[in-house]
C-alpha positions in Angstrom: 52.1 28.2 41.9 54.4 28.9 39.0 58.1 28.2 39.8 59.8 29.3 36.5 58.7 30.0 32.6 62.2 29.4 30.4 61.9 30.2 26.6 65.0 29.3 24.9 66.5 28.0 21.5 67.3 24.5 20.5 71.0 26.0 20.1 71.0 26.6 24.3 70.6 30.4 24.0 67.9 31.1 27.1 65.9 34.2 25.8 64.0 34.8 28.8 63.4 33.7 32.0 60.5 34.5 34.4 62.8 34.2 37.6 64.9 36.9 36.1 62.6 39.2 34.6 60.2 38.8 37.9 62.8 38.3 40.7 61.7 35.0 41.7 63.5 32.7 43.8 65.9 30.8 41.7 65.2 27.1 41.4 67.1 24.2 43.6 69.0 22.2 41.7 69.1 21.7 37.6 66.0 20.5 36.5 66.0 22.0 33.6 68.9 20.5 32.6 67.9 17.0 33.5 64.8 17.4 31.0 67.6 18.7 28.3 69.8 15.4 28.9 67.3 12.5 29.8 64.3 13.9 27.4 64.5 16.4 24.6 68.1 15.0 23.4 67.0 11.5 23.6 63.9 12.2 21.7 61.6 11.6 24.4 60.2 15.2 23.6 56.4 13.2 23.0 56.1 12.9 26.3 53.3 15.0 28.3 55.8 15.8 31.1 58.6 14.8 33.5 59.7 14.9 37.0 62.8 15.9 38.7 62.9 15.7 42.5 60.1 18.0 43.6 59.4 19.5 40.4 56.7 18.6 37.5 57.9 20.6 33.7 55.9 20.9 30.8 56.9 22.1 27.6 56.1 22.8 23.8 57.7 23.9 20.9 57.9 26.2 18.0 59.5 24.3 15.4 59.4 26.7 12.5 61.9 29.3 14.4 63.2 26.6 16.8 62.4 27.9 20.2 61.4 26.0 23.3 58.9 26.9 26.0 59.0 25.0 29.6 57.3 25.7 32.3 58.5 24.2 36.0 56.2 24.0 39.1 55.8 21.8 42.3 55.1 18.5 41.4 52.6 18.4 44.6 50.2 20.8 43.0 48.2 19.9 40.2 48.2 23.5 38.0 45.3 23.1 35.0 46.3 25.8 33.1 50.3 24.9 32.3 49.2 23.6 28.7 47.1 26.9 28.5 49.6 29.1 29.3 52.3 27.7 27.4 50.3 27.5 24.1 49.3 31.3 24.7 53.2 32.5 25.9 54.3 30.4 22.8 51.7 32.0 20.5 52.7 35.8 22.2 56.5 35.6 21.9 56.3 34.3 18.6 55.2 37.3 17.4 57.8 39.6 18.8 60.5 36.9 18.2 63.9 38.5 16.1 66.9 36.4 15.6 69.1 38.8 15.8 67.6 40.4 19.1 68.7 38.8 22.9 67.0 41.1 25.0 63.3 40.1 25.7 62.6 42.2 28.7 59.5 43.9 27.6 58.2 40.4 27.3 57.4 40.1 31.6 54.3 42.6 30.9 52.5 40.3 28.8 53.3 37.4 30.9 51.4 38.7 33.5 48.0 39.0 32.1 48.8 35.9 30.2 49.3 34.4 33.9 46.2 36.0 35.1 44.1 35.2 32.2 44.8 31.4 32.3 44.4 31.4 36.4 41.0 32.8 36.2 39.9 30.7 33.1 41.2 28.1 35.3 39.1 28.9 38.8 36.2 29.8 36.8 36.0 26.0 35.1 36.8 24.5 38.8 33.7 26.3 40.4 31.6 25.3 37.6 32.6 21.4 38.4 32.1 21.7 41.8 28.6 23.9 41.0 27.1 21.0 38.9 28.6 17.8 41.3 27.0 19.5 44.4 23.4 20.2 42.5 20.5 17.5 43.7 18.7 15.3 41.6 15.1 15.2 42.7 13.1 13.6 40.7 15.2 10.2 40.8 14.8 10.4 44.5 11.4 11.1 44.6 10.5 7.9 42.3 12.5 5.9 44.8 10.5 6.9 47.9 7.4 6.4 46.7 5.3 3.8 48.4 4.7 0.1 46.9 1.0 0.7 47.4 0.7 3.6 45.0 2.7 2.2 42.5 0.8 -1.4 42.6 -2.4 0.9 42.4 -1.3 2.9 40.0 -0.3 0.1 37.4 -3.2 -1.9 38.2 -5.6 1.1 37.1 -3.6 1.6 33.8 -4.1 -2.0 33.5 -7.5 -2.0 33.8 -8.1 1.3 32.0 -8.1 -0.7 28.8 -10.9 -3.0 30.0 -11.3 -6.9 28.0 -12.4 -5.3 24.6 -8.8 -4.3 23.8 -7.8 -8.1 25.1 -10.7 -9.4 23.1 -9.4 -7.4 20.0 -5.9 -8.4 20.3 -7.0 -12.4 20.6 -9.1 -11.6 17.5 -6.2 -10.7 15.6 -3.9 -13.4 17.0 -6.4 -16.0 15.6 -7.4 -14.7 12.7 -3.5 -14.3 10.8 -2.5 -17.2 12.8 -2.8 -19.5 10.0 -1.1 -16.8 7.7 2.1 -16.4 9.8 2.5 -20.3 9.5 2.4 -20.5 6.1 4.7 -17.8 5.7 7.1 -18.4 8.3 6.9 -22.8 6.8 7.6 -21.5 3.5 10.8 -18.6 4.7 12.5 -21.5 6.9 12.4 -23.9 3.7 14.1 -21.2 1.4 16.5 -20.6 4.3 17.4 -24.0 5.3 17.9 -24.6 0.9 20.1 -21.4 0.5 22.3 -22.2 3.3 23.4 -25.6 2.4 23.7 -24.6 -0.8 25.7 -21.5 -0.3 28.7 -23.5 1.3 28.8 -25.2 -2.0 27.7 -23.6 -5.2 25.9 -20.6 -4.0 22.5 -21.4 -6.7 20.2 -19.0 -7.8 17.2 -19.3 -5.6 13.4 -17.4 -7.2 10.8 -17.9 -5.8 11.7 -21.2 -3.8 12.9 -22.3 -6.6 16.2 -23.9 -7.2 18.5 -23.4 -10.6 14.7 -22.8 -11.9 13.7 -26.7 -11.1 9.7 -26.9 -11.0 10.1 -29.8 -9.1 9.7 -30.1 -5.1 8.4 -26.7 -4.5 11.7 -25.0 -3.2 12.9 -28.3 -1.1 16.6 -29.0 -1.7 17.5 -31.5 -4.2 19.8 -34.6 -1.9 21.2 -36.0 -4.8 22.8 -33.0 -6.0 24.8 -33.0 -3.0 25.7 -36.8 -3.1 26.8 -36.4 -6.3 29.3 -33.5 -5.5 30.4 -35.4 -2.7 31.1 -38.5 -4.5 33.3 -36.5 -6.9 35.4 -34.7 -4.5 36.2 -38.3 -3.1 37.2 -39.1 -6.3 39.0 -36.3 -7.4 40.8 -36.9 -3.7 41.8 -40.6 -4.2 43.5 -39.6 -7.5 45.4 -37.2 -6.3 46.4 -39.3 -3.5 47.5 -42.2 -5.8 49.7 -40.1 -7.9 51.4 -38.9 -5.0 52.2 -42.2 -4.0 53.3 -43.0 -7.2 56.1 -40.1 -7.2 60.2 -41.8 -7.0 61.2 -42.0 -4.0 64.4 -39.9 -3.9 66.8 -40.8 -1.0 68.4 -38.4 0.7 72.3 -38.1 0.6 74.4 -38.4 3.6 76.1 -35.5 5.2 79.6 -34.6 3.6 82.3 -32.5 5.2 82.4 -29.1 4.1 84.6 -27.9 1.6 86.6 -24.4 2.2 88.0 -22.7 -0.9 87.6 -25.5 -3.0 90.3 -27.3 -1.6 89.3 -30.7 -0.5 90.5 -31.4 3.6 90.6 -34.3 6.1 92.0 -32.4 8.7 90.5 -33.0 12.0 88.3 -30.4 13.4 88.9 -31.2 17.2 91.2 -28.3 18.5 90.5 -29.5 22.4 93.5 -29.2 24.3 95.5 -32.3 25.9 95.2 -31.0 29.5 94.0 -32.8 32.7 90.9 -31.7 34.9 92.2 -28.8 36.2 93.4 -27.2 33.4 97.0 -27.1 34.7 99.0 -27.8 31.3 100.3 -24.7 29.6 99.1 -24.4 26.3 100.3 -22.7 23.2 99.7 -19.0 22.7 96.0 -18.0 21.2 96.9 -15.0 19.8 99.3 -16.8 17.0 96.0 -18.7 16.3 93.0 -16.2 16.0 95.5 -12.8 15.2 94.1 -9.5 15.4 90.5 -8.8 17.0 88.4 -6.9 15.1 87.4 -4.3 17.9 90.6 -2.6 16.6 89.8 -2.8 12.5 87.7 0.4 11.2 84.7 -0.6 9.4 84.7 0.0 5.4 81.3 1.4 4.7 82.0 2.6 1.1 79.9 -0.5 -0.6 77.4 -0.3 1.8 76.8 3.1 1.0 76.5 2.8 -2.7 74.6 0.1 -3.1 72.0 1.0 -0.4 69.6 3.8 -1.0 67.4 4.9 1.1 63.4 5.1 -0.2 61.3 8.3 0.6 58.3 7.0 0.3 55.9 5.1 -2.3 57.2 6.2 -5.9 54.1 6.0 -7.8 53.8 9.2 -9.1 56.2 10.9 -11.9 58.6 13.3 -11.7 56.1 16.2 -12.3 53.1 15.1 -10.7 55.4 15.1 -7.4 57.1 18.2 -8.1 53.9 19.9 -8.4 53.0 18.7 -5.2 55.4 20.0 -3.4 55.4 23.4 -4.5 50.7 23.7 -4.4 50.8 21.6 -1.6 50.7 23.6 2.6 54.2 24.9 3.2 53.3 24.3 6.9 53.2 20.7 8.2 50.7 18.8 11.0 50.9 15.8 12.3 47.2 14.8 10.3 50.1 15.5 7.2 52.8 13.6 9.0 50.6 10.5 10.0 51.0 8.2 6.6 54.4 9.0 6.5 55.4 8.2 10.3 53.3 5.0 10.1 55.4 3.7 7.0 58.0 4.5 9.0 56.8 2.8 12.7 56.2 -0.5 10.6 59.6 -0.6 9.0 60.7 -0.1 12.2 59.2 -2.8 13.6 60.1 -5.2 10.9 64.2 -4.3 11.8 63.0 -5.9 15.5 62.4 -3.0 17.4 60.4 -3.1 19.9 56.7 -1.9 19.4 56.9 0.8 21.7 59.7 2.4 20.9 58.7 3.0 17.8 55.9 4.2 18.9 57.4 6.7 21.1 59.9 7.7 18.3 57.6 8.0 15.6 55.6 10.7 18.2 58.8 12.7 19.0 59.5 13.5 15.4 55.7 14.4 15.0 56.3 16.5 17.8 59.6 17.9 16.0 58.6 18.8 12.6 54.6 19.8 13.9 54.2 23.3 12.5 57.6 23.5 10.7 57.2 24.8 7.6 58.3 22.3 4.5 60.7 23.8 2.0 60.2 23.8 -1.5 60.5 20.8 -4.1 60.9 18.8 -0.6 58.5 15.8 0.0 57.3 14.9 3.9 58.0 11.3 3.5 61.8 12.5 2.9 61.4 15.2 5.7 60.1 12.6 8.1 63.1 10.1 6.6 65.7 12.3 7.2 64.1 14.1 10.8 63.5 10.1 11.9 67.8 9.9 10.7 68.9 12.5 13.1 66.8 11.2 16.2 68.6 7.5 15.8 72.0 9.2 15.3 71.3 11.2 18.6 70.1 8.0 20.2 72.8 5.4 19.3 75.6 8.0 19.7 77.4 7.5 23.0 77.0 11.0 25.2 80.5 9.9 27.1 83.4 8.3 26.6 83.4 4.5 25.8 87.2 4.7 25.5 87.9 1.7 28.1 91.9 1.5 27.4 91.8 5.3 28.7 89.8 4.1 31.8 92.2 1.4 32.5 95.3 3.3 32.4 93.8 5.8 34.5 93.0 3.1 36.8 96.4 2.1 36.6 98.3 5.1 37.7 95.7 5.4 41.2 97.2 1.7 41.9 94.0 -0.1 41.2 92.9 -2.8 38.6 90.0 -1.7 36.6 86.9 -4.0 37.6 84.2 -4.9 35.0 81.1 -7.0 36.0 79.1 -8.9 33.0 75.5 -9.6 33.9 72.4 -10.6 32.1 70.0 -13.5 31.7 70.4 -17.1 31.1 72.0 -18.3 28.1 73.4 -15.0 26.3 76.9 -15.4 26.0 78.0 -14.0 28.7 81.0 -16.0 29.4 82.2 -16.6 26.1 82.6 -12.4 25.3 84.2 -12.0 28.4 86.7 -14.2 27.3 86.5 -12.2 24.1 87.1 -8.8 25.8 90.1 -10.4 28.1 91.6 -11.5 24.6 90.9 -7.9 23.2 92.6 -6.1 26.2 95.8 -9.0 26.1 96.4 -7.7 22.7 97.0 -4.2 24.0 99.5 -5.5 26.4 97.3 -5.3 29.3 97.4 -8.2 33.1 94.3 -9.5 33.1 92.4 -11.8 36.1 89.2 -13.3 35.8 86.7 -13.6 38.9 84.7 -17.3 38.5 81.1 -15.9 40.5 78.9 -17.8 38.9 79.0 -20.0 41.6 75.1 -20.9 40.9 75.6 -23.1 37.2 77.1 -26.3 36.8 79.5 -26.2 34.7 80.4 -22.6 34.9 83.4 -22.6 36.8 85.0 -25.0 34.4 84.1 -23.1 31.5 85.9 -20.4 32.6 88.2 -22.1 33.6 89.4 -23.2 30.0 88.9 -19.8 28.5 91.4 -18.8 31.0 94.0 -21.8 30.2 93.6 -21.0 26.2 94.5 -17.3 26.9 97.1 -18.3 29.6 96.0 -15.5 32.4 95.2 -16.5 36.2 91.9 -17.0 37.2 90.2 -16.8 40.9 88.0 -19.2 41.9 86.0 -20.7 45.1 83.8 -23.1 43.4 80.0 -23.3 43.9 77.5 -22.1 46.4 79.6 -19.6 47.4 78.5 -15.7 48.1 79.4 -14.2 44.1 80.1 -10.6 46.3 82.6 -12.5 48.4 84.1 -14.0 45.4 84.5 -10.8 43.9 86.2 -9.0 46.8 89.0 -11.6 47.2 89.4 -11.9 43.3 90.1 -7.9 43.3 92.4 -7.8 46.5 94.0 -10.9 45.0 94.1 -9.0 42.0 95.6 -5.8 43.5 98.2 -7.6 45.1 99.2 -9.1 41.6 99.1 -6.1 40.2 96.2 -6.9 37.3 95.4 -3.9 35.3 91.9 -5.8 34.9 90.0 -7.7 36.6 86.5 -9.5 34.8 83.9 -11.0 36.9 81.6 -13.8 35.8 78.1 -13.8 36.7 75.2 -16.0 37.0 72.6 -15.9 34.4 69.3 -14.6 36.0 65.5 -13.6 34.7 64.7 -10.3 35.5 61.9 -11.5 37.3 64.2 -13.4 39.9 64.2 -11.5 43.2 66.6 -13.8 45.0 69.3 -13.5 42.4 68.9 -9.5 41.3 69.1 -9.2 45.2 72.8 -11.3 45.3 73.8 -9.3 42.0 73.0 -5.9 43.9 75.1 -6.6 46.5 77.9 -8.1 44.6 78.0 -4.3 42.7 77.3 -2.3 45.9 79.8 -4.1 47.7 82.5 -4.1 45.3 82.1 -0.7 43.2 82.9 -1.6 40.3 84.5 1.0 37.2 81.5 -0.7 34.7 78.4 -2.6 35.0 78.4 -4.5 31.6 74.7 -5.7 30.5 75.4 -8.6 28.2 72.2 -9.0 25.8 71.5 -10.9 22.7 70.9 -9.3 19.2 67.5 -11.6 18.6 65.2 -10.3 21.5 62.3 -7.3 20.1 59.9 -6.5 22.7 61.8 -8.3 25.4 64.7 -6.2 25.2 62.7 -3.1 26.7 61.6 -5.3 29.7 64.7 -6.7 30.5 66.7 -3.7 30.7 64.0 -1.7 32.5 63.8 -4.7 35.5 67.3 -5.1 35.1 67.9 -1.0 37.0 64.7 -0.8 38.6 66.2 -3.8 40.7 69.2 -2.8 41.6 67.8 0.5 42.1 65.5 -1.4 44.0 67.4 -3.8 46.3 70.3 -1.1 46.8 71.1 -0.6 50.0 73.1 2.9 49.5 71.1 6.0 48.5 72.5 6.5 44.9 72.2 2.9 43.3 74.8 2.0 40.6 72.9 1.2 37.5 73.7 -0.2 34.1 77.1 1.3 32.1 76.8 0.1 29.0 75.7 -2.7 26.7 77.2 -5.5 25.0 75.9 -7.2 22.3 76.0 -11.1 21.4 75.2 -13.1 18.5 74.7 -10.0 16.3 76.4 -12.1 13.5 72.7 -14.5 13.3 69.8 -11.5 12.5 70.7 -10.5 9.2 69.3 -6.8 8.9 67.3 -6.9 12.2 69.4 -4.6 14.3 66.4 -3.4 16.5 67.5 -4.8 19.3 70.8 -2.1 19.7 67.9 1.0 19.0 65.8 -0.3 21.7 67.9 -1.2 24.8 70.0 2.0 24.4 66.5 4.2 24.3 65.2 2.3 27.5 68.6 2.1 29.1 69.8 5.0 27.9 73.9 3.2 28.1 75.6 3.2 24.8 76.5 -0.3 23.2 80.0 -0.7 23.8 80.8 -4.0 21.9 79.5 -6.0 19.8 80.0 -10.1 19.3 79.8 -11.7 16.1 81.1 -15.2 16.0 82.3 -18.2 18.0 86.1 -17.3 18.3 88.3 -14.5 20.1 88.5 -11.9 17.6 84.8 -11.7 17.1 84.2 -8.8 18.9 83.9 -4.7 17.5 82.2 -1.7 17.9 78.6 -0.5 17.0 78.9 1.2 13.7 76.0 3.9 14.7 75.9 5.1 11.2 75.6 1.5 9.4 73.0 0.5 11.8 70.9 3.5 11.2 70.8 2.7 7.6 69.9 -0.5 8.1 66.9 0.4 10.2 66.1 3.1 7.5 66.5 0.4 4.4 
């Protein structure tokens, strides 16, 4: 059964509604809304449908005047005529469609013989399946059952029908072009054999069984042809190889000290602090060495603007030749018109490093987006797909909430609470080196901060942090190792509370995806502790792997939670972004799987390498 039909615009206006204009129940809970936020604004609108709760939706659209049809039913039922009945209640409306008209309520009519029409095209092709799966199939099952005897009998009078003359007859023949095929199959196998030995060398002209027109050896291959090339190659080899060991043997030069603006220096490069094992000396402050971090410097993206322009497509044709295109060519676009364009557009795509299937899924929601849509005038479709495939990544990378985390913390602040921040991620990303970065980011704006050491798993780890947290001179809590991380993390926050740390940052253990022992310890450590972010600390340089590791990432600790609604990934920070050049995939594709903005961004060894994700620099570079 039908739950709901919702025709509405892509503005939000709802036009009509078959629970209104049929008095139908109305529906529990928002599902509607959830396929607004988690599918049609993240461009996910290629999909053939999507569940919420109980419910299955469908939908379609009608791109040229920008409405949108979804229909809602039980998820337990499997209806076969949704797509029907949505292409026929998309093809009705459209016709009575007016802008500047709200009231549709003439419309519920026609719905119902649409309704009735598609539910009895519907019954009519299930009886029909079920007519021709229950019909018999004699005649197999009669071949089966018949006895051994009859058969035997039967083949043995076919065999005998013929009687020895047609066996005399056939031996006949056999002997007398015996001598015939031998000949001719002695004299096919010699021209073979000849033309494939030659044809992996000079390829010769072969007539007749005769080679390069030689009367000589009646087609056999000539040996001392091929010596004689071989002998030469050898030749030809052996002086090559002499003259390459006759080249000057140039030594390489030793390794010199880099020069910075041009000024020769022999300052030492070893800024290690004197300090004993623990770390207790007191260093100088950091922030009169590495000054302002760059999270709080706007981005100048004048040059970048001017000097990159963004291609439309191949520009082999002239000015003219294109402009008459566009105005002879349909005014109303497919996807069999959209197809060259999106997959010039899919392998660009794929060459930034984003993952394969993204693309792939982005490429179809803009099909799906500009199917129908009719083009405008001296308009190409390779700049209509450019500039619809613009919009989808701005949607995508643009943050839907607030990212401000200064706000969060002061709100934290007044409840008399430290905001807590958890990094996690897999082995080897950085994770501990940008949480240093964001404590030094969050001292310059006058903020207490603590960090938690629970990586209590890798050697090594605690007395890494340990030495960020002498360099920035803020207290750290500790345990050592093989030690519970969620245990950890409780005492560093009450420790923390009692201090009265606006901030507290807690260090985790690198971990595959795949590792069920550890995602299970990092699940608790969050459910225990609640913490204000769940920070997903990936590097710039993964493609395909990105998609993977995010989507284990939540399905684990959605997983291995123990309450009801498991806390998920917040957000996204990316390292070594300053090492890929223009391959900024990686940001497109774990916020489309994740669907958490990227909240900072490393580039460099040192504090004050760390900003935000410029959406609208990274979207031209994908587009470049």
């Amino acid at each position: 059964m039908l739950e709901e039909l919702l025709i509405f615009t892509r503005g939000g206006l709802i036009l009509w509604s078959s629970c209104r204009a049929l008095g139908a129940a109305a529906l529990k809970g928002s599902p509607i809304d959830a396929l607004i936020r988690s599918c049609l604004l993240e461009e996910r609108s290629a999909d053939a449908s999507f569940s919420q709760d109980n419910y299955a939706l469908k939908w379609t659209f009608h791109n040229d005047l920008g409405l949108v049809f979804v229909a809602v039913y039980q998820k337990i039922l499997h209806l076969l005529y949704v797509d029907d009945l949505l292409a026929a209640v998309r093809r009705e409306f459209s016709q009575i469609y007016d802008p500047k008209r709200t009231s549709y309520d003439d419309f519920g009519d026609i719905f119902r013989q649409l309704h009735r029409e598609v539910e009895a095209r519907a019954e009519e092709m299930k009886k029909s399946k079920q007519a021709l799966s229950s019909r018999p199939q004699p005649a197999l099952s009669q071949k089966k059952v018949g006895p051994k005897g009859r058969r035997g009998d039967s083949r043995g009078a076919a065999a005998n029908k013929g009687g020895s003359g047609a066996k005399d007859d056939s031996d006949g023949d056999d002997s007398g072009n015996k001598d015939q095929n031998t000949l001719a199959n002695g004299a096919f196998k010699g021209q073979e054999n000849g033309a494939r030995k030659e044809n992996s060398l000079a390829r010769p002209v072969v007539v007749k069984g005769k080679e390069n027109g030689g009367p000589k050896d009646n087609g056999a291959f000539d040996v001392s042809k091929l010596q004689k090339l071989r002998t030469n190659k050898k030749n030809v080899a052996a002086d090559n190889g002499t003259k390459k060991l006759t080249k000057p043997d140039t030594k390489k030069k030793g390794k010199q000290d880099r020069v910075w603006d041009d000024k020769p220096s022999n300052k030492k490069l070893d800024f290690t602090d004197p300090a004993d094992e623990r770390g207790d000396e007191v260093t100088d402050n950091v922030a009169v060495i590495e000054g302002e971090s760059m999270m709080d410097k706007d981005e100048d993206l004048s040059s970048d603007s001017e000097d990159e322009e963004v291609e439309d497509g191949p520009k082999k044709k002239g000015w003219f030749s294109s402009m008459f295109q566009s105005i002879a060519g349909n005014n109303v676009l497919e996807k069999s018109d959209l197809q060259p364009a999106l997959k010039a557009l899919k392998d660009r795509l794929m060459a930034k490093n984003v993952a394969e299937e993204i693309a792939e899924k982005l490429c179809e929601s803009v099909a799906a987006s500009l199917d129908g849509k009719k083009l405008g005038s001296f308009t190409r479709i390779s700049s209509t797909v450019q500039t619809a495939m613009e919009d989808a990544l701005l949607r995508i990378l643009t943050p839907r909430r607030s990212i401000d985390i200064l706000r969060d913390v002061h709100a934290a602040k007044e409840r008399g609470r430290p905001y807590v921040i958890v990094f996690v991620g897999v082995n080897g990303v950085g994770k501990s080196t940008n949480l240093a970065k964001v404590a030094y980011w969050l001292l310059q704006h006058k903020l207490s901060v603590t960090l938690a050491a629970c990586d209590t798993f890798r050697s090594g780890a605690v007395e890494q942090l340990r030495t960020h947290a002498r360099r920035l001179q803020i207290p750290i809590f500790e345990k050592g190792y093989e030690k519970d991380p969620a245990v950890v993390a409780r005492e560093a926050i009450q420790e923390a509370t009692r201090n009265k740390s606006d901030v507290v940052l807690v260090d985790t253990a690198g971990r595959m995806q795949d590792n069920e022992p550890l995602m299970r310890a990092l699940s608790k450590l969050i459910n225990l502790n609640s913490p204000d972010l769940v920070l997903f600390v990936g590097e710039a340089l993964v493609g395909n792997d990105a998609v993977d590791q995010l989507t284990k990432f939540n399905q684990k600790l959605a997983d291995l939670s123990a309450v009801p609604t498991a806390r998920l990934i917040d957000g996204i920070l990316l390292t070594k972004f300053d090492t890929i050049d223009d391959k900024v995939g990686a940001a497109l594709s774990m916020v489309y799987i994740s669907g958490a903005p990227v909240m900072f961004v490393g580039c460099g060894q040192s504090y004050t390498d760390l900003k935000k994700l410029n959406v609208k620099s990274i979207v031209k570079t994908l587009l470049k």
